[in-house]
C-alpha positions in Angstrom: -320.7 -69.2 -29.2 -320.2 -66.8 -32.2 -316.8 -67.7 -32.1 -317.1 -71.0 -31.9 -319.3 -71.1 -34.9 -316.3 -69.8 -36.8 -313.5 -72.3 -35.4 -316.0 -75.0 -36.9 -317.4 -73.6 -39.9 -313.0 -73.3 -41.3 -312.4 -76.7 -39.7 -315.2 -78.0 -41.6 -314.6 -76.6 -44.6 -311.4 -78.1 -45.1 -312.2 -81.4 -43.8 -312.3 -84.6 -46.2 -316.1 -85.7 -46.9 -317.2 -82.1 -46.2 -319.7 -80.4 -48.9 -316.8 -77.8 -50.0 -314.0 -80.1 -49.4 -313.7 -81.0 -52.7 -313.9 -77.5 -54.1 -311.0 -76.8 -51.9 -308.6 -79.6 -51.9 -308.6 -79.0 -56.2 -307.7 -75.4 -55.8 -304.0 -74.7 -56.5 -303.4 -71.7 -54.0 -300.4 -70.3 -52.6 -301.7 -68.3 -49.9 -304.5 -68.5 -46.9 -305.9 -65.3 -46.6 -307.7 -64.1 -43.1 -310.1 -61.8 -42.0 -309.5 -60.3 -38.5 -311.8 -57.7 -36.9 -312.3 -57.4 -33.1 -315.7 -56.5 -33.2 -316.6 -59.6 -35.3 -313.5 -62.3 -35.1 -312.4 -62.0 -31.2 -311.3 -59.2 -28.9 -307.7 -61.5 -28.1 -304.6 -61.1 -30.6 -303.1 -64.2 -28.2 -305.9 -66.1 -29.8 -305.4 -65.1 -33.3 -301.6 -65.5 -32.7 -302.5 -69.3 -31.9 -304.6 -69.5 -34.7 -302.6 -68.2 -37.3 -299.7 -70.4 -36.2 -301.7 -73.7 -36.5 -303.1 -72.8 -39.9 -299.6 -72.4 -40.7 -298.6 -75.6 -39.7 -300.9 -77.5 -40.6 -301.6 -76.1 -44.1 -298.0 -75.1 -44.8 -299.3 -72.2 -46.4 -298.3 -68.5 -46.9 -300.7 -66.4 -44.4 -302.0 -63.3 -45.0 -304.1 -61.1 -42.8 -306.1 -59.7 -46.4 -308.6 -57.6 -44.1 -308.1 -55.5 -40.3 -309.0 -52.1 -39.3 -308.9 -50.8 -35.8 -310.0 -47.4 -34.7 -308.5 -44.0 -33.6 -311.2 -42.1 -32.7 -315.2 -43.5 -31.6 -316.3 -39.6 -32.5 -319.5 -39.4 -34.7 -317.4 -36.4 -37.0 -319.5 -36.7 -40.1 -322.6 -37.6 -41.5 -322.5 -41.5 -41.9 -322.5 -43.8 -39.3 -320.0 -45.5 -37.7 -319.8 -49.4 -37.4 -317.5 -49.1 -34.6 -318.3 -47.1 -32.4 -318.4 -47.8 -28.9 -316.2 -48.9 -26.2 -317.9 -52.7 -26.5 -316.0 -53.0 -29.7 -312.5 -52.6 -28.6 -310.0 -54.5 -27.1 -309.8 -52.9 -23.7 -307.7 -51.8 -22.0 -304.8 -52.7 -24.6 -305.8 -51.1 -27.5 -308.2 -47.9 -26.6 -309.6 -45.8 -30.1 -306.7 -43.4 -29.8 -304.0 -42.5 -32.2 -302.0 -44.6 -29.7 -304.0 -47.3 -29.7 -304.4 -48.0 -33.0 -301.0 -47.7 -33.4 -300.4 -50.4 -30.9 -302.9 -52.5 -32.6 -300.9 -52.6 -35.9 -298.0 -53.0 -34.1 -299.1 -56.2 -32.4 -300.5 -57.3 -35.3 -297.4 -56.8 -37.3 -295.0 -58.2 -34.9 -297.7 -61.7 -35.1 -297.2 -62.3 -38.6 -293.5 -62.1 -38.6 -293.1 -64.0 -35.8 -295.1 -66.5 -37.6 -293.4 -68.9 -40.3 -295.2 -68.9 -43.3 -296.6 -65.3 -42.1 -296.3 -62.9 -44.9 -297.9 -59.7 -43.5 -301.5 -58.2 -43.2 -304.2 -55.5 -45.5 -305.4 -52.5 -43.7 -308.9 -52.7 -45.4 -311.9 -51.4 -43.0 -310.8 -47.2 -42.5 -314.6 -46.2 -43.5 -315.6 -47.9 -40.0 -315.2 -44.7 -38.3 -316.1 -41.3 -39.4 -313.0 -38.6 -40.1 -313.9 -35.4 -40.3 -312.1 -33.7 -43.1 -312.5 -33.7 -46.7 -315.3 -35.6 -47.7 -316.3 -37.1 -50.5 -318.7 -35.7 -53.0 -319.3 -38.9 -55.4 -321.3 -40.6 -52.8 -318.5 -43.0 -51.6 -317.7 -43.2 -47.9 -313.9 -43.3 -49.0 -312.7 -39.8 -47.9 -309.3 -40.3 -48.9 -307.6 -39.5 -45.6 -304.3 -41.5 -43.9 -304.5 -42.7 -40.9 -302.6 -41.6 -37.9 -301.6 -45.2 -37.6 -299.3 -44.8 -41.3 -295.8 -44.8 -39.8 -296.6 -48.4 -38.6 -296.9 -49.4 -42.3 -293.0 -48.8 -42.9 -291.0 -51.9 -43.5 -288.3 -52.3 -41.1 
């Protein structure tokens, strides 16, 4: 149902007549930018690969994924909590909260928006959903300033 919320909600955004329509359709913009995190957007990159290639056609729009994160590790290794943090979050068995895993993840992910025209790449945003234990911060800012194990995905090939 959650899901379906959200399929509307965009469709009805950007349909003529709509409360926002207007806002939108005056808006000179180059590029649609996306959220996508399993735990809220959908636990299926088929589905997001589907979706991202009809925005692009019908739009004919750069996409961008502006916001992802996916785990390594569903260990509580510091004093804050973690917003993921259990296996009901992940997109098992594909993509478990390894090193691995979350290397796969932006793999996939990567490999989607080059396969799709008009795709232009994605944002690793989210990396204070898990706890790292290492150095942490000491201006009150759950930022710890870490890379991820996942940072050799990032190259461009």
């Amino acid at each position: 149902m959650e899901n379906e919320y959200k399929k509307v909600y965009f469709r009805y955004v950007l349909k003529r007549g709509s409360l926002h329509f207007n806002q939108f359709t005056s808006v000179d913009y180059d590029i649609i930018g996306l959220s996508y995190y399993p735990i809220w957007h959908g636990k299926s990159l088929t589905e997001l690969k589907i979706k991202v290639q009809e925005i692009s056609t019908l739009y004919n729009k750069s996409i961008l994924i502006a916001e992802t994160a996916y785990p390594f590790t569903l260990d509580w290794n510091d004093w804050t909590n973690n917003i993921v943090g259990q296996d009901s979050q992940l997109i098992l068995p594909d993509y478990p909260a390894t090193k691995d895993g979350q290397k796969k993840f932006i793999h996939d992910l990567k490999s989607i928006m080059q396969e799709t025209e008009n795709g232009i790449g994605f944002c690793y945003w989210g990396a204070e959903l898990i706890a790292w234990k290492g150095n942490q911060s000491t201006t009150a800012s759950p930022w710890e300033n870490q890379a991820l194990p996942v940072l050799s995905e990032f190259r461009n090939e």
